[in-house]
C-alpha atoms as a printed R data frame, in Angstrom:
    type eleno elety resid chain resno       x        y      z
1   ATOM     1    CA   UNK     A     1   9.015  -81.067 72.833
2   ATOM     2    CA   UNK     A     2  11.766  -79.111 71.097
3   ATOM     3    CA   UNK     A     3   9.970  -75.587 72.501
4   ATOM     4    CA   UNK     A     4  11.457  -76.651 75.655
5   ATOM     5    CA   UNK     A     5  15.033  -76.584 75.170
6   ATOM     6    CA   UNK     A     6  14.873  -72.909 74.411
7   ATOM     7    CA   UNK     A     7  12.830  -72.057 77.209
8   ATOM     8    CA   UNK     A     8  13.996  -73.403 79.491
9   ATOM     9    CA   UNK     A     9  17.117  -73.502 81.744
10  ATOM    10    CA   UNK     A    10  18.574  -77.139 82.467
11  ATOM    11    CA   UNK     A    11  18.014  -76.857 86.166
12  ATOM    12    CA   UNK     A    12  14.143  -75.534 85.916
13  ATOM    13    CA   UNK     A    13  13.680  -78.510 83.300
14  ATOM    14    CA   UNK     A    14  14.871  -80.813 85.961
15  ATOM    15    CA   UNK     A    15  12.538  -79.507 88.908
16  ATOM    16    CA   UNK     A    16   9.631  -79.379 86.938
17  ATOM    17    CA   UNK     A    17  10.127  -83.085 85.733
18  ATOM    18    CA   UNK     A    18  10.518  -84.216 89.115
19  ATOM    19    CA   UNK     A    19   7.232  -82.273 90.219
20  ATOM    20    CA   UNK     A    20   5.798  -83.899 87.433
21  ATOM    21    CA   UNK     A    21   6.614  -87.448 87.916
22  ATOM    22    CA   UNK     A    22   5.798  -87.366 91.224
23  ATOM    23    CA   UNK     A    23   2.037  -86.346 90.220
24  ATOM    24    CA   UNK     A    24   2.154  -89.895 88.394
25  ATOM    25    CA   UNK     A    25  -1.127  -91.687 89.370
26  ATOM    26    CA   UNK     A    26  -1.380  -95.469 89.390
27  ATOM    27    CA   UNK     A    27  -4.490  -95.023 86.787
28  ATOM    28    CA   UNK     A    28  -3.709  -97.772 83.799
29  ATOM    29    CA   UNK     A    29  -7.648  -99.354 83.216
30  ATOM    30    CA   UNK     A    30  -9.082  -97.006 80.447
31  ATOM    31    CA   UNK     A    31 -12.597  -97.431 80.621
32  ATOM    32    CA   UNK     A    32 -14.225  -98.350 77.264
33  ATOM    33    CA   UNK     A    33 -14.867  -95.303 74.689
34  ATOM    34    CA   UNK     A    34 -18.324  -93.846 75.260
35  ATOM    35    CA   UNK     A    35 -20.458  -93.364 72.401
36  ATOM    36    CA   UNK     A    36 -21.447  -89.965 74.446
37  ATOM    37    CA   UNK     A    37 -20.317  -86.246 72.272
38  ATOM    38    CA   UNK     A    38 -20.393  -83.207 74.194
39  ATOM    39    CA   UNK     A    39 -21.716  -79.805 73.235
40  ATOM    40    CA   UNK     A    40 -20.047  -79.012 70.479
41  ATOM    41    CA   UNK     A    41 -16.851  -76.132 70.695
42  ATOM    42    CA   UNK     A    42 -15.270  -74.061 67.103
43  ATOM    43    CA   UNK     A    43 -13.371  -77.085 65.260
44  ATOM    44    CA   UNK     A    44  -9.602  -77.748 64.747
45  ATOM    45    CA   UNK     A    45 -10.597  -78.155 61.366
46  ATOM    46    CA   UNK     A    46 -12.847  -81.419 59.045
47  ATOM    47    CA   UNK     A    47 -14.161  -84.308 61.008
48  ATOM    48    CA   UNK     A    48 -11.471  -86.099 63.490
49  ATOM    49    CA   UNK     A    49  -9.316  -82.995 63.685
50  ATOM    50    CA   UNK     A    50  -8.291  -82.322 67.383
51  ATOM    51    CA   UNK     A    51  -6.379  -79.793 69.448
52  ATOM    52    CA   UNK     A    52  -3.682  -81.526 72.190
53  ATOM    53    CA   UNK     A    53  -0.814  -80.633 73.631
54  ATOM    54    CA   UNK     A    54   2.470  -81.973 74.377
55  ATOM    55    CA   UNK     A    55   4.754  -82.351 77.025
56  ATOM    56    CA   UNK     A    56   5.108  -80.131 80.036
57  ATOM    57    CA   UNK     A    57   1.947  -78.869 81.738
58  ATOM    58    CA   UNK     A    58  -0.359  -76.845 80.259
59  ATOM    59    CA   UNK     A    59  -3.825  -75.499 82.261
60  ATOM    60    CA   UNK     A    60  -6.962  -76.743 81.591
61  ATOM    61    CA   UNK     A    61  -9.751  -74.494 80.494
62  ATOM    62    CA   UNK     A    62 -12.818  -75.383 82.362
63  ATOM    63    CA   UNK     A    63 -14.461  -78.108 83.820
64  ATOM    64    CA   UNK     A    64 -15.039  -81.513 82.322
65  ATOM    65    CA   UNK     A    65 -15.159  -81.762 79.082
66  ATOM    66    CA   UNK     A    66 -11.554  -80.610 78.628
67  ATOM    67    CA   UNK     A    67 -11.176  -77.450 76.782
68  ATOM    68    CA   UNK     A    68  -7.612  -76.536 74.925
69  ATOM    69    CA   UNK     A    69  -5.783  -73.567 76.532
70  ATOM    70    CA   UNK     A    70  -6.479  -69.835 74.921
71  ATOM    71    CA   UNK     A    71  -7.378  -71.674 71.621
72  ATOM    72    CA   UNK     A    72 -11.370  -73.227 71.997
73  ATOM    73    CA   UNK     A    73 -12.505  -76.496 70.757
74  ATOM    74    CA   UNK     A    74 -12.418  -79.561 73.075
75  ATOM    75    CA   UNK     A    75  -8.924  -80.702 74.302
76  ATOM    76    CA   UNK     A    76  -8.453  -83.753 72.281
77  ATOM    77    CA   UNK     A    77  -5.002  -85.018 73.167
78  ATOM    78    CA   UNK     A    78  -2.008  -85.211 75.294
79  ATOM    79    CA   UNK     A    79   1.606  -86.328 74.110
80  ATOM    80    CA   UNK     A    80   3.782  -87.249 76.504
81  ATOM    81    CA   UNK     A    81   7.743  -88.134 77.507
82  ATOM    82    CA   UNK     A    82   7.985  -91.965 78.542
83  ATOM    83    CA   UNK     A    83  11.391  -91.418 78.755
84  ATOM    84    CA   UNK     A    84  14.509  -90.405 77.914
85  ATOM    85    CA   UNK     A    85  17.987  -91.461 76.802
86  ATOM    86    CA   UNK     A    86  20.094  -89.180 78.981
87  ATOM    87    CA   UNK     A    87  17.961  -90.335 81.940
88  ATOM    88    CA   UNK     A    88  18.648  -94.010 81.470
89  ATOM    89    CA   UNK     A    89  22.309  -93.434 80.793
90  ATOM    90    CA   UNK     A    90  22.793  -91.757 84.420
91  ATOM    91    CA   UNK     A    91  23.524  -88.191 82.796
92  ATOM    92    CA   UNK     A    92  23.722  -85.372 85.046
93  ATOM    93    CA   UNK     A    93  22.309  -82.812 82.491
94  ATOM    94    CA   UNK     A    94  19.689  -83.578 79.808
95  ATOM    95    CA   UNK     A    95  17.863  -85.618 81.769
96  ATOM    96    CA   UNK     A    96  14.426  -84.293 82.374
97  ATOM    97    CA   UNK     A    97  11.149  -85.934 81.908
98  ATOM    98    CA   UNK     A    98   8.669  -84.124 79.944
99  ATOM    99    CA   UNK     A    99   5.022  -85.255 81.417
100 ATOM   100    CA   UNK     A   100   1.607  -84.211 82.934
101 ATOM   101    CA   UNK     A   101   0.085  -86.713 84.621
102 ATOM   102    CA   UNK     A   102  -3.006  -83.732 85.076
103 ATOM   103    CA   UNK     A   103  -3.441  -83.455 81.060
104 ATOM   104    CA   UNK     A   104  -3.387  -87.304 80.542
105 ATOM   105    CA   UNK     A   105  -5.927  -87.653 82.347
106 ATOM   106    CA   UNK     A   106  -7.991  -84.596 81.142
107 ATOM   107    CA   UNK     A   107  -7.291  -85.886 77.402
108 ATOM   108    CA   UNK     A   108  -8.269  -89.420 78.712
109 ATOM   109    CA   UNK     A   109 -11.495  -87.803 80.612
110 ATOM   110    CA   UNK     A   110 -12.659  -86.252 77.244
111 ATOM   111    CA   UNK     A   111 -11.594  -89.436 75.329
112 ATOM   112    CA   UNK     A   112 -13.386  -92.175 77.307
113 ATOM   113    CA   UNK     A   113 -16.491  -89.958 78.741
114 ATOM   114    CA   UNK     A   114 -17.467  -87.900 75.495
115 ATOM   115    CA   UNK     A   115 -15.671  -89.696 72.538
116 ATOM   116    CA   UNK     A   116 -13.609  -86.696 71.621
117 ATOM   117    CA   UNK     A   117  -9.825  -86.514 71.062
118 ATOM   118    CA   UNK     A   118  -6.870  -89.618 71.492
119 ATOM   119    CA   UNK     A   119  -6.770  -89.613 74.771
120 ATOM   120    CA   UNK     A   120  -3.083  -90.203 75.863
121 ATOM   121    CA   UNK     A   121   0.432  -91.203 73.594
122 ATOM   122    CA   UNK     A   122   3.634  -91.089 74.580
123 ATOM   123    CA   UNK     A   123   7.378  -90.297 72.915
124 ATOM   124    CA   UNK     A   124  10.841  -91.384 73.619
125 ATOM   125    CA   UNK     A   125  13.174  -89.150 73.398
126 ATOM   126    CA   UNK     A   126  15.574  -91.064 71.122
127 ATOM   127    CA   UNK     A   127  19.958  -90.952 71.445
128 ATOM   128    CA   UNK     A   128  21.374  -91.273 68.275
129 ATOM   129    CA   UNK     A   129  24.384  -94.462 67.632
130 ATOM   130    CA   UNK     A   130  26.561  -91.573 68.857
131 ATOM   131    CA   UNK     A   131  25.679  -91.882 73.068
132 ATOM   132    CA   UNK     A   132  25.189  -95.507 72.265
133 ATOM   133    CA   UNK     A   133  28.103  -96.608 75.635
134 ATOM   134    CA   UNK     A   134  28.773  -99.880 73.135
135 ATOM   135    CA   UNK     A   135  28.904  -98.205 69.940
136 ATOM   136    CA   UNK     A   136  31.499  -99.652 67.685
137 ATOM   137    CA   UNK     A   137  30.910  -98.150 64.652
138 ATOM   138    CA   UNK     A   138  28.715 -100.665 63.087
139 ATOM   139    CA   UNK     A   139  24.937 -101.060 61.671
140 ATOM   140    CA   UNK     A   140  24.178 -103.715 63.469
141 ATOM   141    CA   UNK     A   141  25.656 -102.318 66.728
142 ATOM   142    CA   UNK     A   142  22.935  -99.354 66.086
143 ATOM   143    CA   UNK     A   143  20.365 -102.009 65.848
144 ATOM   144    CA   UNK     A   144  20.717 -102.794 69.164
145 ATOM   145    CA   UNK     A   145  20.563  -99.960 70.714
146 ATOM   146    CA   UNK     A   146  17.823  -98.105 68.835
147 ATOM   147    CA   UNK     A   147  16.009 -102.041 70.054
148 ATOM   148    CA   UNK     A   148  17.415 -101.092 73.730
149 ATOM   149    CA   UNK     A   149  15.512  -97.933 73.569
150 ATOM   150    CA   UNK     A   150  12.239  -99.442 72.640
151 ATOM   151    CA   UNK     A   151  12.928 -101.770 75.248
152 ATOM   152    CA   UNK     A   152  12.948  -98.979 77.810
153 ATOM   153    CA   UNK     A   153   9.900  -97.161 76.450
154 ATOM   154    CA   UNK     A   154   7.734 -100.337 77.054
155 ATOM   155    CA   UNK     A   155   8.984 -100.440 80.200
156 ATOM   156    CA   UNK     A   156   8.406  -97.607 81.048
157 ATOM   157    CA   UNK     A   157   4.558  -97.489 80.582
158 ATOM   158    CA   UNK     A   158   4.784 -100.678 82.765
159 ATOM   159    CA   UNK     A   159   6.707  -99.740 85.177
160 ATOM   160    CA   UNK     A   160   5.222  -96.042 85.407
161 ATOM   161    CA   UNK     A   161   1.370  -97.042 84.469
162 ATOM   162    CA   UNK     A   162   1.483  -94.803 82.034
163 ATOM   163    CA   UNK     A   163  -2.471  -94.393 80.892
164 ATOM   164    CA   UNK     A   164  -1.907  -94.710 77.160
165 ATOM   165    CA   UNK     A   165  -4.813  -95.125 75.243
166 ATOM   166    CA   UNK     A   166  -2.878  -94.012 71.723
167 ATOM   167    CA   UNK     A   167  -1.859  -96.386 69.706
168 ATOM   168    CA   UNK     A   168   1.286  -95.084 67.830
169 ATOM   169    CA   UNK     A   169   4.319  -94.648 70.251
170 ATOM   170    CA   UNK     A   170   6.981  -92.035 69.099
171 ATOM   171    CA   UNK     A   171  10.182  -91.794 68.206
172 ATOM   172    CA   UNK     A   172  11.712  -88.603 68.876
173 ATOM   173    CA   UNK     A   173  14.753  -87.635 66.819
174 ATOM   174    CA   UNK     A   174  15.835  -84.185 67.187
175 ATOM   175    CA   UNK     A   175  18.887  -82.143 67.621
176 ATOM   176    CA   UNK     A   176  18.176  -79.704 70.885
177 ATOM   177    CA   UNK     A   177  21.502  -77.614 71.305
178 ATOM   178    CA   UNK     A   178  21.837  -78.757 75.306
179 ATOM   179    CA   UNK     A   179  24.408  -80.863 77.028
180 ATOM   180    CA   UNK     A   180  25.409  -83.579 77.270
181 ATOM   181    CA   UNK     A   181  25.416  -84.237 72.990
182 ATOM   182    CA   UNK     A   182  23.908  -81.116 71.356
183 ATOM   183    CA   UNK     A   183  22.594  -83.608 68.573
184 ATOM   184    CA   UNK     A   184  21.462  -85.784 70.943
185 ATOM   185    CA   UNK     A   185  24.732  -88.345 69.393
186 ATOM   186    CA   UNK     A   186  22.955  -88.608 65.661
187 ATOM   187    CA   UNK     A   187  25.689  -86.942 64.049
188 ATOM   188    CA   UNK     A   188  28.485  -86.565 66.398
189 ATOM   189    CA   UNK     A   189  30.040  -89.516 68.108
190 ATOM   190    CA   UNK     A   190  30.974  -88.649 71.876
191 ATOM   191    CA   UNK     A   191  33.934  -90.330 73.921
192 ATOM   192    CA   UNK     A   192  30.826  -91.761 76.477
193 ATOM   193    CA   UNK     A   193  27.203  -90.781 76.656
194 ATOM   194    CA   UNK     A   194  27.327  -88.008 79.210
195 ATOM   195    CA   UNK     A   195  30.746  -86.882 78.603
196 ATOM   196    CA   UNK     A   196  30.000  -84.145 75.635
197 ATOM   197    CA   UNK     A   197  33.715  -84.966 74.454
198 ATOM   198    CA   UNK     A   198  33.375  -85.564 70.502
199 ATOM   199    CA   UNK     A   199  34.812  -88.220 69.374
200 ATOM   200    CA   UNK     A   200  34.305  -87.929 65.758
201 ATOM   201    CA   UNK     A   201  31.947  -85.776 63.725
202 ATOM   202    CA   UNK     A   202  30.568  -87.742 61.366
203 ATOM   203    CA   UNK     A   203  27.743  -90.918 61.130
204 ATOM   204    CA   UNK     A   204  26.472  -92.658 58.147
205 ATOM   205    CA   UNK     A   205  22.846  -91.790 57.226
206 ATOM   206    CA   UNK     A   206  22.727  -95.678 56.813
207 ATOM   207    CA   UNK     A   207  23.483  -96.800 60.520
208 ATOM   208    CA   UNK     A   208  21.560  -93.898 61.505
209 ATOM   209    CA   UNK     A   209  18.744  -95.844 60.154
210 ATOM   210    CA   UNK     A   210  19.966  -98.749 61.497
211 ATOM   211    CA   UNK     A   211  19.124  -97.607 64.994
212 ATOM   212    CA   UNK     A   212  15.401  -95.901 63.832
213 ATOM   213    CA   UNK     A   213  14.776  -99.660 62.265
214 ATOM   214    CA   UNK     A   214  16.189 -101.398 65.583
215 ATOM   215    CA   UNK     A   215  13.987  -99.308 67.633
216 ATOM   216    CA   UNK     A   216  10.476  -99.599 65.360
217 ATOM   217    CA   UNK     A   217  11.162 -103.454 64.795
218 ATOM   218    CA   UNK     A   218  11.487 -103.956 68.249
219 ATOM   219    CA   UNK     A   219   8.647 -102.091 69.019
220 ATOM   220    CA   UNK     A   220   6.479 -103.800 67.164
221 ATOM   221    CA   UNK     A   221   7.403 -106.947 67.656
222 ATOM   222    CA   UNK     A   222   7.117 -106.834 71.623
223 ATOM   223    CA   UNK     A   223   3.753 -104.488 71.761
224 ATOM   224    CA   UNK     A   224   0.570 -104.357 69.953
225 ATOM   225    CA   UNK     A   225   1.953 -100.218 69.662
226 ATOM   226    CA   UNK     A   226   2.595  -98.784 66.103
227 ATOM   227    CA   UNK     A   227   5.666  -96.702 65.317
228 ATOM   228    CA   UNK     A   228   6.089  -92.914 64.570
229 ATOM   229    CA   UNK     A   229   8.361  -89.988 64.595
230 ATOM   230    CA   UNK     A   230   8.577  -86.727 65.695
231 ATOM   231    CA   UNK     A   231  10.877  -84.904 63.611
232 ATOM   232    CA   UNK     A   232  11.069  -81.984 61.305
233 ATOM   233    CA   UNK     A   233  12.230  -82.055 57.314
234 ATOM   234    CA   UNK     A   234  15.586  -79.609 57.942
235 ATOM   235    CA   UNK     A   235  16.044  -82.525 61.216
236 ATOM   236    CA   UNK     A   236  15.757  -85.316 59.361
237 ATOM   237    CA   UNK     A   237  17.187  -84.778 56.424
238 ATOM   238    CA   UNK     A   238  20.607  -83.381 58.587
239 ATOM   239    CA   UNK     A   239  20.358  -86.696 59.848
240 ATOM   240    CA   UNK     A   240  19.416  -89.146 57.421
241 ATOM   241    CA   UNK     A   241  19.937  -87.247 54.083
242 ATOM   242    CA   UNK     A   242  17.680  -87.114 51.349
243 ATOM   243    CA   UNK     A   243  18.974  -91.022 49.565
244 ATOM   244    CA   UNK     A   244  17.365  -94.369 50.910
245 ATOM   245    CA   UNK     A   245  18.281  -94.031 54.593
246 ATOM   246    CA   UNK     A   246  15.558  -90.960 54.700
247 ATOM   247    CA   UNK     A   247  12.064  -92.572 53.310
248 ATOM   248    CA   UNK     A   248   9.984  -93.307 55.519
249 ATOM   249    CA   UNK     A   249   6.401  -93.741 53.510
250 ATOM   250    CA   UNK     A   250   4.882  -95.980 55.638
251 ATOM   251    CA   UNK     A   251   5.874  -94.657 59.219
252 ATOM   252    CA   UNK     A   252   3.369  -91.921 61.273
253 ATOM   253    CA   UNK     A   253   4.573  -88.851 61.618
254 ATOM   254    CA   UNK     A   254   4.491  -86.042 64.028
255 ATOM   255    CA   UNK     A   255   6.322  -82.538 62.547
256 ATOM   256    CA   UNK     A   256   6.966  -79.394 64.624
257 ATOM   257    CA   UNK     A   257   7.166  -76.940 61.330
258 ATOM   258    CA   UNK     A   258   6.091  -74.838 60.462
259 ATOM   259    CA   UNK     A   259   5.349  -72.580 63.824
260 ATOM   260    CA   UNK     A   260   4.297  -69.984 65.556
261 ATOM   261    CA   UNK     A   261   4.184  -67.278 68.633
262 ATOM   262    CA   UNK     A   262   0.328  -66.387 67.843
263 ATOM   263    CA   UNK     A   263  -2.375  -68.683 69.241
264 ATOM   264    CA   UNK     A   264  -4.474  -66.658 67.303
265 ATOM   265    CA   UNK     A   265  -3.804  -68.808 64.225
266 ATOM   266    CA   UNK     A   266  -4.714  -71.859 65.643
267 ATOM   267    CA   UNK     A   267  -4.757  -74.267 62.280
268 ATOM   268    CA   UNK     A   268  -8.004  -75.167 60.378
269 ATOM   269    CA   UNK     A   269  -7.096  -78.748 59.165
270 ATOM   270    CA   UNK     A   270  -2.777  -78.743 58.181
271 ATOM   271    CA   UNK     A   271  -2.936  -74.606 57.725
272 ATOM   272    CA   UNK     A   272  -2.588  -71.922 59.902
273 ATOM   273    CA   UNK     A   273  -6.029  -70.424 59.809
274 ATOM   274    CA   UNK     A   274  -6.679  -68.127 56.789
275 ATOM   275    CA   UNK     A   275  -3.259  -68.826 55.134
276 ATOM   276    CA   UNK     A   276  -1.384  -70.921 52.872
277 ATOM   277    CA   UNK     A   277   0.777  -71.539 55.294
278 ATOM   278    CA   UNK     A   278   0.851  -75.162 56.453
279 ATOM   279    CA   UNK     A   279   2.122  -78.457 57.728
280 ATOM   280    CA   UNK     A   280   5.429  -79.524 56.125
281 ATOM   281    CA   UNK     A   281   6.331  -83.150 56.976
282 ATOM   282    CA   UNK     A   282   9.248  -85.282 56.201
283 ATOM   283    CA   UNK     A   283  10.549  -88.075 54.714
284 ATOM   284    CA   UNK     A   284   9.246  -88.105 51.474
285 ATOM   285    CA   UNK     A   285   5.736  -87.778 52.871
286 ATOM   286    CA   UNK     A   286   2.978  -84.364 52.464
287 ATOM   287    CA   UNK     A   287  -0.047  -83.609 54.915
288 ATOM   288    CA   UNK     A   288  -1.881  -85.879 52.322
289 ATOM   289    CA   UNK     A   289  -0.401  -89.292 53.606
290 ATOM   290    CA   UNK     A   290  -2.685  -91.504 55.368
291 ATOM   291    CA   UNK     A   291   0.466  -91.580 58.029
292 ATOM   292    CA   UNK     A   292   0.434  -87.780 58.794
293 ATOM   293    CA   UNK     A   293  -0.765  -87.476 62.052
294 ATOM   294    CA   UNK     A   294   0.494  -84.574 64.200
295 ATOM   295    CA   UNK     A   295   1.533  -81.377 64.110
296 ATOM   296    CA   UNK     A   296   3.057  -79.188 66.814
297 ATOM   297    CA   UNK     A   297   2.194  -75.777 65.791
298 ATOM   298    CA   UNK     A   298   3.193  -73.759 68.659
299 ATOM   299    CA   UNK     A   299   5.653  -73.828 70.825
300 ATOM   300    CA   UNK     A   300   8.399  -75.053 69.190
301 ATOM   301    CA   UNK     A   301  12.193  -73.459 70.000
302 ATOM   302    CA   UNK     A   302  12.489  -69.797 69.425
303 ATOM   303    CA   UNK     A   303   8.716  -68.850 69.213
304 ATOM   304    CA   UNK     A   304   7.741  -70.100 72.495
305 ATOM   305    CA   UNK     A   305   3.811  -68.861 73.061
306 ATOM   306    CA   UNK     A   306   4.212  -68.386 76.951
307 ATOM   307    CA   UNK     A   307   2.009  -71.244 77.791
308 ATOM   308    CA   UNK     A   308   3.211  -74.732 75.971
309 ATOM   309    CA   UNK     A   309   4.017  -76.675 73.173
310 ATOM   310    CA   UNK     A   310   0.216  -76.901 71.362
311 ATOM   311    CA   UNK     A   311  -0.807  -79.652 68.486
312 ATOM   312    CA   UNK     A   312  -3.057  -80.568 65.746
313 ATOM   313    CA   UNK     A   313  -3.992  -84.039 65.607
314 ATOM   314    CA   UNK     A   314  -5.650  -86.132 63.173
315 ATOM   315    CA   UNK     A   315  -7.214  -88.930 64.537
316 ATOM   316    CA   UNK     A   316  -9.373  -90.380 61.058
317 ATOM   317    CA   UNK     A   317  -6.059  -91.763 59.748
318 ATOM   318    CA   UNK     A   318  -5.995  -94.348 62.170
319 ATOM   319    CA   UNK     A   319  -9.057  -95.874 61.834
């Protein structure tokens, strides 16, 4: 996700999400999970560690089963953009659509023919209370549109037949740096969602949360989905703080730090291999929480690998 912000230009992420929807297949029937393994590949790391990716395209490495990119192992995952809030606002920048509908269905391939991997998830790429167009400075206001958000990413994998066989949809709450709202509204209020006029600079960590809760509750209260985020521990506490408004000890998580350039240090487990260096999550939560799930360990802003944005994925902790 947040490699491609500094990556890319606006107008290439714009072509590249319309070549990309447009490779959308109708495919929504999973078939039932095979009881099948393949030859077995070098591991990601213990039992039920997987490498995915995320995002825009990334080429397969040979045929069926799925191999990840440059790295080994079996491809075990794809993490995809339902949506986003720019898009549904009508904004004329900030609007792209971050999806493969060719790694879906290679994750999905490996997931339902050999019993390796996830499969498919998807994100929404979450506006904060301050592109909310009804925003009025209140909690409950922020409810309702973090709710009007989950309403869209449901629709979305309707309307779209998106082939989603993960069951934890995220919530992703970043600050990219691009127009329209640099913070994507979190902390800045703007005079309209697309304008990129601030309005005021400040938002309480509190109705911050307000829209996260809106958007989870909703979630799972019109789905049988479960509710993460994709965020980092600098991101999140910028945005929420370290008091109240920031725990989250019972939410899945997905965290894009640490990272790096070199494929070459592809993690074993939550650390890079033969380091100390390893997965820092958010929130009040460590790697050792039952709810860490993902980590995006290349590709991330700044140390962009060439080729993607690249993941390790726990899938025990959902079972």
């Amino acid at each position: 996700m947040r490699a491609i912000f500094k990556a890319l230009g606006v107008g290439l992420l714009c072509a590249a999400a319309a070549a990309s929807t447009a490779a959308v297949t109708g495919a929504t029937n999973t078939p039932a999970r095979a009881a099948t393994t393949a030859v077995e590949l070098p591991a990601a790391g213990p039992a039920s560690f997987y490498y995915g990716t995320d995002s825009w395209p990334v080429p397969g490495t040979g045929g069926a089963p799925y191999h990840e990119p440059d790295v080994g192992s079996y491809y075990g995952g794809y993490l995809g953009m339902a949506g986003n809030w720019a898009r549904s606002e009508g904004c004329s920048t900030g609007n792209f659509l971050a999806w493969s509908a060719a790694n879906a269905a290679e994750a999905n391939f490996n997931y339902t023919k050999h019993d390796i991997g996830i499969g498919t998830g998807v994100y929404w790429y979450m506006g904060g209370p301050g592109v909310d167009p009804h925003w009025n400075g209140t909690a409950a206001e922020a409810s309702k549109w973090g709710a009007q958000q989950a309403e869209w990413t449901l629709a979305a994998i309707t309307s779209r037949k998106l082939p989603v066989t993960y069951p934890v949809i995220w919530a992703d709450i970043e600050e990219p740096g691009i127009a329209p709202a640099p913070d994507n509204g979190w902390n800045i209020h703007y005079t309209s969602p697309c304008s990129g006029i601030v309005a005021a600079y400040h938002t309480p960590a509190s109705v911050d949360r307000a829209e996260f809760n809106g958007f989870a509750n909703y979630i799972t209260s019109h789905s049988k989905y479960k509710v993460g985020v994709y965020s980092s521990a600098p991101i999140w506490t910028n945005i929420f703080g370290t008091g109240t408004a920031s725990l989250i000890p019972n939410t899945y998580e997905w965290t894009y730090l640490p990272e790096t350039s070199h494929l070459s240090a592809a993690p074993v487990g939550w650390c890079y291999r033969g380091t100390r260096t390893c997965a820092q999550f958010f929130g009040g939560q460590t790697s050792s929480s039952k709810y860490a799930l993902v980590w995006q360990w290349s590709g991330g802003g700044g140390v962009t690998n060439g080729i993607g944005d690249f993941d390790q994925i726990n899938d025990a902790r959902l079972k």
